[in-house]
C-alpha positions as CSV (number, residue, x, y, z in Angstrom):
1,X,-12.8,7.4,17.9
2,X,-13.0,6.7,14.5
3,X,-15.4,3.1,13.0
4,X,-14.7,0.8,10.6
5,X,-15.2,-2.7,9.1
6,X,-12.9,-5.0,7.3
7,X,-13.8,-4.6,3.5
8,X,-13.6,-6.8,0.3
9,X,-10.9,-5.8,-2.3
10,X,-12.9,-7.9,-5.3
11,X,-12.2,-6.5,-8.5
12,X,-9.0,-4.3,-7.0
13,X,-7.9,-3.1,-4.2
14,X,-8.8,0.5,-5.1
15,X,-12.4,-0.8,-4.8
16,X,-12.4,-0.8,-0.5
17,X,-12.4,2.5,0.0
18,X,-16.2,3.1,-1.6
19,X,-16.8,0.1,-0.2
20,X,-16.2,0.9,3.4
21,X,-18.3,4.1,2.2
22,X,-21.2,1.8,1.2
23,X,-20.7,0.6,4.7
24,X,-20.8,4.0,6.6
25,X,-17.1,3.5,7.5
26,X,-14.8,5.7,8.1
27,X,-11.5,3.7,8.0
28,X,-11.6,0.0,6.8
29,X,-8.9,-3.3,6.9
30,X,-8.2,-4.9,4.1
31,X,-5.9,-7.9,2.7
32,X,-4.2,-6.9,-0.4
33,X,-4.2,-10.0,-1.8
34,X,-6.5,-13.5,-1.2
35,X,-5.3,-14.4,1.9
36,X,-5.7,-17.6,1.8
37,X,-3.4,-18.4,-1.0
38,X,0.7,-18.2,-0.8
39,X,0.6,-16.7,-4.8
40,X,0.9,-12.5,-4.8
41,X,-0.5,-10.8,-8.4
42,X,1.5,-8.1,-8.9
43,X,0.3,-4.6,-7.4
44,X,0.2,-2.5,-10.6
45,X,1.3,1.4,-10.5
46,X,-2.4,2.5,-11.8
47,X,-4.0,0.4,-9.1
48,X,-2.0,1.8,-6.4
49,X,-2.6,5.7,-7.5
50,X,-6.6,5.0,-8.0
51,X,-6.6,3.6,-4.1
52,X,-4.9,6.6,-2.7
53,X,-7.5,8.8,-5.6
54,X,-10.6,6.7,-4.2
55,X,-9.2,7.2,-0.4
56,X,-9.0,11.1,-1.0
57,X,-12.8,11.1,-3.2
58,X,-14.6,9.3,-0.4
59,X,-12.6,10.2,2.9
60,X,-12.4,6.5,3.7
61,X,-9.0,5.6,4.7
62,X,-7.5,2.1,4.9
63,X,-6.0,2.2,8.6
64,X,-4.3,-1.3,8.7
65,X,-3.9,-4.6,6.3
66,X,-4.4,-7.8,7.5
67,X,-1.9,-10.1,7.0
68,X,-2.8,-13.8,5.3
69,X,-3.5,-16.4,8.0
70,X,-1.0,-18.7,6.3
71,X,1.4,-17.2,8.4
72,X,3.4,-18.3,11.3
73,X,6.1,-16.4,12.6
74,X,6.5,-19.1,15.7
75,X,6.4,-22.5,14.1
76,X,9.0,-25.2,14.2
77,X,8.9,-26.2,10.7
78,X,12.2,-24.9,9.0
79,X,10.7,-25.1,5.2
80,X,7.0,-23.4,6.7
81,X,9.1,-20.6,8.6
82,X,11.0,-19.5,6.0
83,X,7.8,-19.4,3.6
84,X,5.9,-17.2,6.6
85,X,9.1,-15.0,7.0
86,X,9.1,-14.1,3.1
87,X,5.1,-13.7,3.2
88,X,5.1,-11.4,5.7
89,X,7.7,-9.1,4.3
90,X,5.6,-9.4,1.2
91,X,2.8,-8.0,3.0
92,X,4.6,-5.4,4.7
93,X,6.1,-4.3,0.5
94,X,2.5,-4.0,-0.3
95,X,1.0,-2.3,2.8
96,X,4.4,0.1,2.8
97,X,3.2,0.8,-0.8
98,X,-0.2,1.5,-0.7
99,X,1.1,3.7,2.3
100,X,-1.1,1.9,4.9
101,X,0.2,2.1,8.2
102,X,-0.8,-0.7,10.5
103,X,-0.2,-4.6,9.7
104,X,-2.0,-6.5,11.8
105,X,-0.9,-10.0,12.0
106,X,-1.9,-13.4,14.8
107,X,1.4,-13.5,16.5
108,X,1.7,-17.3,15.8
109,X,1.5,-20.9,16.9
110,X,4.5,-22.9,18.7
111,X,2.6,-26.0,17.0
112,X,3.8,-28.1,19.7
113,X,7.3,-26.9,20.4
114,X,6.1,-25.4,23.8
115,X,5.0,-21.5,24.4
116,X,8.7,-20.4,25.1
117,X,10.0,-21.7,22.2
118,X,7.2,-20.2,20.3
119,X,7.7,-16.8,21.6
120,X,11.4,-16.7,20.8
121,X,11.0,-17.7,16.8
122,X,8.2,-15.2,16.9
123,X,10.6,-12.5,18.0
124,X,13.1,-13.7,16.1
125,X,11.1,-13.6,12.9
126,X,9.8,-9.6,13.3
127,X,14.2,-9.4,13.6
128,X,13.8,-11.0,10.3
129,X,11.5,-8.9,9.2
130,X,12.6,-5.7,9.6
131,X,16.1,-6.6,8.8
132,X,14.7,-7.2,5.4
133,X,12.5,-3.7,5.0
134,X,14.7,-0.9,6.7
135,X,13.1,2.6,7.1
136,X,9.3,1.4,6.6
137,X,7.0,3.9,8.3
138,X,4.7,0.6,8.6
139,X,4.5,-0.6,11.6
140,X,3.2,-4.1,12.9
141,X,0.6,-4.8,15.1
142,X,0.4,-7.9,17.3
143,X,-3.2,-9.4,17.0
144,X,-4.2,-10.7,20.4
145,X,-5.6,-14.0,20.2
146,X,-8.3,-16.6,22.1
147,X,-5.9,-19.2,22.5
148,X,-7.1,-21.8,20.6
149,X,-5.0,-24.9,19.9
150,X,-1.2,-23.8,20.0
151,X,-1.6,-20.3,19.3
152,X,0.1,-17.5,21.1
153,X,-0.8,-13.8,22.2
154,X,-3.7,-14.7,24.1
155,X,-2.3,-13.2,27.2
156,X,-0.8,-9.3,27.2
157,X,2.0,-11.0,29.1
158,X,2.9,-13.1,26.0
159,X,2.5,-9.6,23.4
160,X,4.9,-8.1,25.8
161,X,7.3,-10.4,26.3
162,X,7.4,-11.1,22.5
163,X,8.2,-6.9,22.0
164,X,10.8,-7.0,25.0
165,X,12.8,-9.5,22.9
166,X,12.8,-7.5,19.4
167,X,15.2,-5.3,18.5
168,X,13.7,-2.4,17.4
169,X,10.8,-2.1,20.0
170,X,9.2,1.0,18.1
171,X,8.1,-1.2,15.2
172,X,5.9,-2.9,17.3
173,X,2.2,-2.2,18.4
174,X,-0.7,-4.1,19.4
175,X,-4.3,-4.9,18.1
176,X,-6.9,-5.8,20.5
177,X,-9.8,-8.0,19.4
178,X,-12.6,-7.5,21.9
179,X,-13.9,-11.6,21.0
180,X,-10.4,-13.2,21.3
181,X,-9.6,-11.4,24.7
182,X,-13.0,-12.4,26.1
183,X,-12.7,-16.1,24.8
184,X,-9.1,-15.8,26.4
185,X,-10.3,-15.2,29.6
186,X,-10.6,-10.8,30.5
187,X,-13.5,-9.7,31.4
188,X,-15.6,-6.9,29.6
189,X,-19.4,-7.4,30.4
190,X,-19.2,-6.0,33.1
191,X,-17.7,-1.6,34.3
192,X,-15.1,-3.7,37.2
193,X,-13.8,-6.6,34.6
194,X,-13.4,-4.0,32.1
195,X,-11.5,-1.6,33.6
196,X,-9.3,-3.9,35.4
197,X,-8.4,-5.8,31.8
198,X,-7.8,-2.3,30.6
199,X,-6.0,-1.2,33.3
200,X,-3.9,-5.0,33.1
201,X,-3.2,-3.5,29.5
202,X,-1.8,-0.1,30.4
203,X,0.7,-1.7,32.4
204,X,2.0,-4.9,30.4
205,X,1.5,-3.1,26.6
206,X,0.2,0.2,27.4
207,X,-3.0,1.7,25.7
208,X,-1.2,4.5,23.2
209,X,0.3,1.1,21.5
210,X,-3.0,-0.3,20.2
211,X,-3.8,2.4,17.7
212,X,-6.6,-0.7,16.2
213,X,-9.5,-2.5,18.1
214,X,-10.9,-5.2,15.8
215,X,-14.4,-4.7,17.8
216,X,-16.3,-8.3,17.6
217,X,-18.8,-9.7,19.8
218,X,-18.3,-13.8,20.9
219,X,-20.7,-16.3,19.9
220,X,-19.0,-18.6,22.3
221,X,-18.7,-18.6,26.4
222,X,-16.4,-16.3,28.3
223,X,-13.2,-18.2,28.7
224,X,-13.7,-20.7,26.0
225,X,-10.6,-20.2,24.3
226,X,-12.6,-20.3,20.9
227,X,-12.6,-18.0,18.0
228,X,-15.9,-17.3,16.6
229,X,-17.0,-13.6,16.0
230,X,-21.0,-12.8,16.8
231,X,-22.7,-9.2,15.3
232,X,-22.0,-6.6,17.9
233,X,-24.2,-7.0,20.8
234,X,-25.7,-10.3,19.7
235,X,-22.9,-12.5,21.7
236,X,-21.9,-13.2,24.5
237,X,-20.0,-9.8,25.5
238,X,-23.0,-7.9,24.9
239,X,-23.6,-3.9,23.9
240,X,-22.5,-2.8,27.5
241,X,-19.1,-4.4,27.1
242,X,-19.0,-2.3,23.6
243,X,-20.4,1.1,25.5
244,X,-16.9,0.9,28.1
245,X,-15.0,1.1,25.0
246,X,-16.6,3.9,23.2
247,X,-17.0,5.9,26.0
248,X,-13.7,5.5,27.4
249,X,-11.3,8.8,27.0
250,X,-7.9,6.7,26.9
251,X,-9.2,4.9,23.4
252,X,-10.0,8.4,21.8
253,X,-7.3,8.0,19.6
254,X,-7.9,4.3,18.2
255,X,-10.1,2.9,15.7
256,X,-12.4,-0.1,16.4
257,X,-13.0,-2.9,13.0
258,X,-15.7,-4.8,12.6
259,X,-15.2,-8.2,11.3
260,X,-18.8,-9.6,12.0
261,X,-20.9,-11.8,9.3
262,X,-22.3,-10.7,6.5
263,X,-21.5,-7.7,3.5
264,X,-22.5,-4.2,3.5
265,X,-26.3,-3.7,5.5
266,X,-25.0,-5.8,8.1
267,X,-21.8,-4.1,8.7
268,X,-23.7,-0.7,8.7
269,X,-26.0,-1.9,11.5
270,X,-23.1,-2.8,13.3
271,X,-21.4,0.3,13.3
272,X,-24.7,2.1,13.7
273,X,-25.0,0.5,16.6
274,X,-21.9,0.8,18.2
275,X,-22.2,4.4,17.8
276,X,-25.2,4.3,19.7
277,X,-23.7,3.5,22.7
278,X,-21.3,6.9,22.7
279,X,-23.4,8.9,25.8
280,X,-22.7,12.3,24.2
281,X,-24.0,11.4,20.5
């Protein structure tokens, strides 16, 4: 299993990957661009050479993008859809550029037009999507969420049902954020809730489709439904919850994110400890 941390991209992008070194990672998430903002600055030929120079020089690769939480591939709105559908095939330019292959994105928010409703634009939107950008290698990964408000992909039922209805399937995978499936409502304190969430996950998305684990403890109670990330092993999930993951065989392949408080010490302890917790280190 390989660590990470979602890390800044102030003064250009090419700056993350001795970042994430700074950090002790070795793989970070990114955004390429503020996320909070709909304008995009232009992604300049030297910049994008020096990132993939600075990813070779400190053998920190960028392993995903996050995509701006402007988006919403599910809502109602016909002016705000088409404005998410043309953001997120800017992100996926820019990712496919930088030749990052995971974009991680929160599947949406129905914003009142009911859950079935939602899941159908969603689906509809990634058709969109990938109508618009044929032959990326990128592929897009379904953030599972807590379930706050009207947001969906807080159950793997949702995730899967939202693949089943997309054309092409193979562009889809998963992200799995250890503090929004707890505040959803699966289990992971303890070795029985764990493996029967994981084992619910096999079935309904299977494991080899969540190549990222945005690993974040919960400052907030175990079904709460609400979002709010705690340091690793300071919430309410705990270091055992963190150990099941680590030590388990079927995620040996994946790599777990941070995206806990704080800059570079504190996302260094963080991954220091959750390397701790592999029995054979």
């Amino acid at each position: 299993m390989k660590f990470g941390a979602h890390v800044s991209i102030s003064g250009g992008v090419y700056n993350a990957p001795l970042n994430g070194r700074e950090s002790h990672c070795d793989v970070v998430q990114i955004f390429t661009k503020n996320q909070q903002q709909w304008r995009v600055p232009k992604l300049l030929d030297d910049d994008i050479a020096r990132f993939k120079s600075e990813q070779v020089r400190t053998e920190v690769v960028a392993i995903c993008v996050h995509a701006s939480y402007l988006i919403n591939l599910g809502g109602p709105d016909k002016r705000k859809l088409a404005m998410s559908r043309q953001g997120f095939i800017v992100e996926m330019e820019r990712a496919e550029t930088l030749g990052i292959p995971y974009l991680v994105v929160h599947p949406g928010s129905h914003v009142g037009a009911g859950e079935a409703d939602g899941i159908k634009r969603i689906a509809e939107s990634l058709d969109y999507v990938h109508d618009k950008c044929p032959d990326y290698r990128l592929k897009t990964l379904l953030e599972t969420t807590a379930g706050q408000g009207d947001t969906l992909g807080y159950t793997f039922e949702q995730l899967a049902e939202i693949k089943e209805r997309v054309g092409e399937k193979e562009r889809i995978g998963f992200c799995l954020d250890t503090c929004h499936i707890f505040a959803a409502g699966y289990e992971l304190r303890t070795e029985d809730g764990y493996q029967a969430t994981v084992e619910k996950l096999e079935s309904l998305l299977g494991v080899a489709n969540v190549p990222v684990i945005h690993a974040n403890d919960s400052k907030k109670e175990f079904g709460s439904k609400r979002d709010r990330h705690e340091h690793i092993g300071d919430g309410e999930i705990g270091l055992q919850g963190f150990g099941f993951f680590v030590n388990d065989s079927r995620w040996q392949d994946a790599c777990m994110i941070i995206e806990t408080p704080g800059g570079a010490e504190m996302d260094a302890d963080n991954l220091r400890k959750l390397r701790a917790l592999h029995i054979n280190q």
